[in-house]
C-alpha positions as a Markdown table, in Angstrom:
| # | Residue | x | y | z |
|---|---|---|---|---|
| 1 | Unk | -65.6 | 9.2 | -28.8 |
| 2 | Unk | -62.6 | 6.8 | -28.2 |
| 3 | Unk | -61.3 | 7.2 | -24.5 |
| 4 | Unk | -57.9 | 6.6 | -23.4 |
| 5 | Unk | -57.4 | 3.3 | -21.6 |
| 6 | Unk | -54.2 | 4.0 | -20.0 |
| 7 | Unk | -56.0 | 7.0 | -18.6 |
| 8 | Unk | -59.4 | 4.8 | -17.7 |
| 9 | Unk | -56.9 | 2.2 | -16.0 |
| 10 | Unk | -55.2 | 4.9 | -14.3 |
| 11 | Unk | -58.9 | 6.4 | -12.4 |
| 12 | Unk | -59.6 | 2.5 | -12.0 |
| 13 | Unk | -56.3 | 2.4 | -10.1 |
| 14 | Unk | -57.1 | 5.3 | -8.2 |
| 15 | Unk | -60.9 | 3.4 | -6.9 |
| 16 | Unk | -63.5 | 4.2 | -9.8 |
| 17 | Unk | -65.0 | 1.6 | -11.5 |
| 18 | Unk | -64.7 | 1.3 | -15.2 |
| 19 | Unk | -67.6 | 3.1 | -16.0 |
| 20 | Unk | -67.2 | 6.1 | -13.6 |
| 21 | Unk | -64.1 | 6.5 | -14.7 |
| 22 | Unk | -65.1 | 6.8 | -18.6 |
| 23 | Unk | -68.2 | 9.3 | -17.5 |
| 24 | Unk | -65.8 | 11.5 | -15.2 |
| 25 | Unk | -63.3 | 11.6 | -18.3 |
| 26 | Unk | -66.3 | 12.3 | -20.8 |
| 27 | Unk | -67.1 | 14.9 | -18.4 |
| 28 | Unk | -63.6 | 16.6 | -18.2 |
| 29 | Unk | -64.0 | 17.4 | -22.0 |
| 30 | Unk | -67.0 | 19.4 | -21.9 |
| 31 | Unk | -68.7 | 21.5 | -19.7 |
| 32 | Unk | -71.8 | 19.8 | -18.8 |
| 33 | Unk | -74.2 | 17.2 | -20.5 |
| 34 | Unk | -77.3 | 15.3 | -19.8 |
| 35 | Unk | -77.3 | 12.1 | -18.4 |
| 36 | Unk | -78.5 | 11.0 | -22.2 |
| 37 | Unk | -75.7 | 13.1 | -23.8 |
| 38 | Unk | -72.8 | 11.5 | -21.4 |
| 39 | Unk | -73.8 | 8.0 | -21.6 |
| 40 | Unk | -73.6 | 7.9 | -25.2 |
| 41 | Unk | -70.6 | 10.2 | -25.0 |
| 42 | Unk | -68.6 | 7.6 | -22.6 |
| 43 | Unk | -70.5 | 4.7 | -24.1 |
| 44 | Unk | -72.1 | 3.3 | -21.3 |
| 45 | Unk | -75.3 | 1.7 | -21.4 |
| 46 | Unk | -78.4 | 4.3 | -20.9 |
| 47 | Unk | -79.9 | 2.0 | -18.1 |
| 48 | Unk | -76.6 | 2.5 | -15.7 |
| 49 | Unk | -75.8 | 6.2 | -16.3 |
| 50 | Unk | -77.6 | 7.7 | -14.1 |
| 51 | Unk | -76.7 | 5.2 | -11.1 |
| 52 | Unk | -73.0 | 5.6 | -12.1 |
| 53 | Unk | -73.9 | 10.2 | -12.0 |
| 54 | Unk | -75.1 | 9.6 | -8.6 |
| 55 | Unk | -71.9 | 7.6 | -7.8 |
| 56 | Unk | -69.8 | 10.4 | -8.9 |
| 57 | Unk | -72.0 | 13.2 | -7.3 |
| 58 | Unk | -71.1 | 11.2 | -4.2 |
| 59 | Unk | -67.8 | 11.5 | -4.4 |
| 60 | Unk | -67.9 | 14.9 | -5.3 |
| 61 | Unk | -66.2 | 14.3 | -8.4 |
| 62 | Unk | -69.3 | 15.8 | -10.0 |
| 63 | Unk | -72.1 | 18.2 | -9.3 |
| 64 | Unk | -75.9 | 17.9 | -10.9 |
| 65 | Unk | -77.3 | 21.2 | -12.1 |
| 66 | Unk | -81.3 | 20.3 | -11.9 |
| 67 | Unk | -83.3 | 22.2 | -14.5 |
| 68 | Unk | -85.8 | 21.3 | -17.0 |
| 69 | Unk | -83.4 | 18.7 | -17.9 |
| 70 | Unk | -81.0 | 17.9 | -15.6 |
| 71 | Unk | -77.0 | 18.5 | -16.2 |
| 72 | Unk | -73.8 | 17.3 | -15.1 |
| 73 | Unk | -70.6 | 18.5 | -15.1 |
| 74 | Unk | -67.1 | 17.4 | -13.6 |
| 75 | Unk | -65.3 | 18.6 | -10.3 |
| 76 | Unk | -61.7 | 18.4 | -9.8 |
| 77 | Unk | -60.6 | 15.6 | -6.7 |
| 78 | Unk | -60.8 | 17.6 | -3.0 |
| 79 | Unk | -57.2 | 17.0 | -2.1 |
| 80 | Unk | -57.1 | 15.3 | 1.7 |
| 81 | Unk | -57.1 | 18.0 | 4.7 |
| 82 | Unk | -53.4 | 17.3 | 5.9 |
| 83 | Unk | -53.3 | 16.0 | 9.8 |
């Protein structure tokens, strides 16, 4: 799948690396994949995806669903608490 740079650039801009920012996009358009499924989806390289998943769980911009196989799907941004 061919990701939209201007919308890559535009996460990078906002503090996600490059290749959070294709996985959280890749994310967006389904409702959960595999750490397999994503990597090739986003096309990252198989050895980072899953230290790039963590990154995002992390930031809460994505939640794992552990299983047989593990899934993950997308979260929107927590908006700051004002004060």
């Amino acid at each position: 799948m061919e990701l939209d740079d201007t919308t890559v650039n535009r996460l990078m801009s906002l503090g996600l690396a490059r290749y959070e920012a294709r996985i959280y996009l890749s994310l967006l358009r389904r409702g959960s994949y595999t750490a397999a499924e994503v990597a090739r989806e986003a096309d990252v390289p198989r050895q980072r995806v899953y230290d790039v998943l963590d990154a995002l769980v992390r930031r809460q911009l994505a939640t794992a669903r552990p299983g047989r196989v593990t899934t993950y799907s997308a979260e929107p941004p927590k908006r700051p608490s004002p004060g």
